[in-house]
N, C-alpha and C positions, 0 to 999 in steps of 0.2 A: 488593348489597341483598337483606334476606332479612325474611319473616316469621319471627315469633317460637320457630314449634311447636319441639321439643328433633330432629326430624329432619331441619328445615332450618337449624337452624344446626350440627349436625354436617356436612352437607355443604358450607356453606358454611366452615367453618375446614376441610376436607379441600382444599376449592377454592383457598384463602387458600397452605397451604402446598406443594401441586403448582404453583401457578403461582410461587411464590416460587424454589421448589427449580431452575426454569429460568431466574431472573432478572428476573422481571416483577416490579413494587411491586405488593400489594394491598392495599385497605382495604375495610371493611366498610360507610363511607359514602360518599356520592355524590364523586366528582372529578372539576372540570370539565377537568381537561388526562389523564382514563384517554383508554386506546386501547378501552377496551369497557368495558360496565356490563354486570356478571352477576347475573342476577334467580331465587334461588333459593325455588320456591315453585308457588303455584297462579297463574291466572290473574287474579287479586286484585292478588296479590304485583305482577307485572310491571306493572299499570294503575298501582297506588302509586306505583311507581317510575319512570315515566313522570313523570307528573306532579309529583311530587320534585323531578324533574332540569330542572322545565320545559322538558321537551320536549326534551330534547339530542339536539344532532344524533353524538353518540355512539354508535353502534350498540349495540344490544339481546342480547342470545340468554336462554334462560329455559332453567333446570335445570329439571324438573319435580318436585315433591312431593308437588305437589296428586293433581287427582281429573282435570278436564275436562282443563286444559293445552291450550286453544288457541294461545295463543303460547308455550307453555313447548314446545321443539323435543326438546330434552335430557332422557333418562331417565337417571336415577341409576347404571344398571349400563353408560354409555354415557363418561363425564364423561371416561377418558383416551386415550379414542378423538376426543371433541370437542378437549382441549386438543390433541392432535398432530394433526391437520386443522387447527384455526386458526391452530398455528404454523407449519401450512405453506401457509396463504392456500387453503387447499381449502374454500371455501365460496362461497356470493353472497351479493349485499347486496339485501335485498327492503324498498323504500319502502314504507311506511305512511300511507295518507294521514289527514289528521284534520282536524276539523272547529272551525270557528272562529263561537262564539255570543257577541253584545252583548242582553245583556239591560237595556233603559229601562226607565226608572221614568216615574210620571205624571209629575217635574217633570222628563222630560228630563235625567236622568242616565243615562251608561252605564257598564253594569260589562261587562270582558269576560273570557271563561274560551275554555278551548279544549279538544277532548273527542278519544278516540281511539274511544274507543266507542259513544258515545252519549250524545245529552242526553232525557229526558222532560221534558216541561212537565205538572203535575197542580196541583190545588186542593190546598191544604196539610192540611185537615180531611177528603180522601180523598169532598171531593161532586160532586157531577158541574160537569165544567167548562164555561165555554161561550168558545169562540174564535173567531176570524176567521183564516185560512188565504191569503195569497197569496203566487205562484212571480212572481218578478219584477214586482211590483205589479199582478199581474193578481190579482184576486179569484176562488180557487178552492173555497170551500168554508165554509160555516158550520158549524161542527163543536161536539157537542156529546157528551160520553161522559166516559171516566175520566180518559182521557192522553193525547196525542201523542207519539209516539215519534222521533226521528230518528236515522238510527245510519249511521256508516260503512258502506263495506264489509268489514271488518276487524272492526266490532264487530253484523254481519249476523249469527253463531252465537249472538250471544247472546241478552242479553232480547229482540231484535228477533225472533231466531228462537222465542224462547219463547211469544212474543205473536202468531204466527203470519204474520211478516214472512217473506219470500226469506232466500236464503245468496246473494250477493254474491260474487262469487269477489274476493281481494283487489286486485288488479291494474288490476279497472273502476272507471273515472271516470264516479262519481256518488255518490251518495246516498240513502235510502231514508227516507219516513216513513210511519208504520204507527200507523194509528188500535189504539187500546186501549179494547174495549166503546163503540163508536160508537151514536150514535141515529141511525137514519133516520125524519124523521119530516118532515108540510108546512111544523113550524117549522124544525126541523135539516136539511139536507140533508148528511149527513155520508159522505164515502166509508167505504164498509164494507172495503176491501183496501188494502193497502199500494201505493206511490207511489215508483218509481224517480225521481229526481228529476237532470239533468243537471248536471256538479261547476260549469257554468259559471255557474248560477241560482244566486239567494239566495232563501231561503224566507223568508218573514216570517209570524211566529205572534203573533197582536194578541188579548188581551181585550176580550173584548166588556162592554158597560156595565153588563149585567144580572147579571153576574159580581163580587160584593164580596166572597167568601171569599180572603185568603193564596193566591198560587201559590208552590208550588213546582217549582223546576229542579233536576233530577237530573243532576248531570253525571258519567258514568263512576261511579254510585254514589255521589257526594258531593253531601249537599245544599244548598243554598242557596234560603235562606227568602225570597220576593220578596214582602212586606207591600203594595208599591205599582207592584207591576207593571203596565207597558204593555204592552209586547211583547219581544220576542226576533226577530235577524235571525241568523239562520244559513247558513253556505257552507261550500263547502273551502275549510281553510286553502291558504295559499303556503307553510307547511310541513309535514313530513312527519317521520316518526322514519326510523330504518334500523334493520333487527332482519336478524340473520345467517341466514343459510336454506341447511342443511347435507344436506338430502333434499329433490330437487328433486319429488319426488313425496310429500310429507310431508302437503301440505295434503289430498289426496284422502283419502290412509291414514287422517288424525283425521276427515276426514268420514264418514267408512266407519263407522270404530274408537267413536265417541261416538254418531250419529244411528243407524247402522242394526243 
């Protein structure tokens, strides 16, 4: 699986015939009986393809192309050093956890989606929203600002770190939601910092009544227009991707390499 630009798909047909040249089938689309899906691109690339696959329990690895490449492992000048370690099981397998949201409507319909990175909840006309916030039906917060954010820990580099959320190391079991331009005020009591949130709690994020603008839910980037939203209940899923992890010291180096 590759974005379009004319650099990743030369890599990706170099990809195509090195692994063929050993005996492996390639294809350029998703197959649910490959032994790996290779995701040639930015960190875009690989979320697409995630989600593509719905979530296949097929392991992951990411050529890089892009810029950031948090989950892209694989540098271009690296590719036949990656296939002879994978052909020789010289790697580990690092679970991904992700997050599984049911977003109701007033009449009590549920849609549900499932995120590796993150979902926002914002007003669709970008005006201030106003929510209700509780972790396990306990009432934590009346919140009032631009967005809610909730984001794995996998998807902790991203807009959650942009938005001035934690890095998560991948491995911890939890959660994180991270107010976006909060009001504290005597009407709003809105936490002004982000929220480690334990993977075994379900967050519940409910409109409040004074609220008649469109929400929108952002999930991993994809929107979805919520005209008659009620709420959104969010957890960790029970499942997880698998993405190949060829530098067991890999995650520091990009924190290093991109942050500082």
């Amino acid at each position: 699986m590759t974005n379009n630009t004319e650099k990743s798909l030369i890599i990706a047909e170099e990809l195509k015939h090195k692994f063929e040249a050993i005996g492996y089938e390639a294809s350029f689309d998703f197959n649910p009986d490959a032994t790996l899906n290779i995701c040639v691109g930015g960190d875009g690339t690989f979320l697409r393809s995630v989600h593509k696959s719905g979530f296949s329990e097929i392991p992951f690895v990411g050529i890089n192309t892009g810029t950031l490449g948090f989950f892209q492992e694989i540098s271009v000048l690296e590719i036949d050093k990656f296939i002879k370690n994978y052909q020789s099981g010289d790697y580990a397998i690092e679970k991904l956890d992700l997050l599984d949201g049911s977003i109701f409507s007033r009449e009590h319909k549920e849609y549900r989606h499932r995120s590796l990175n993150e979902f926002v909840i914002r007003s669709e006309d970008t005006s201030i929203i106003h929510l209700d916030v509780f972790i396990d039906d306990n009432h934590l917060e009346t919140f009032a600002g631009d967005a809610l954010l909730v984001s794995t820990p996998s998807g902790s580099t991203a807009y959650n770190y942009s938005a001035g959320g934690a890095v998560l190391y991948r491995s911890l079991k939890g959660y994180q939601l991270t107010p976006l331009a909060p009001i504290n005020s005597k009407a709003y009591r809105s936490l002004l910092n982000p929220l480690v949130i334990p993977s075994e709690s379900v967050l519940t994020i409910k409109r409040r009544p004074e609220d008649d603008s469109s929400t929108l839910v952002i999930n991993d980037g994809l929107n979805i227009l919520c005209e008659d939203f009620d709420s959104i209940h969010i957890k960790t899923s029970d499942r997880w991707i698998n993405k190949l992890q060829f530098n067991n010291n890999w995650y520091w180096f990009n924190i290093k390499d991109k942050f500082i």
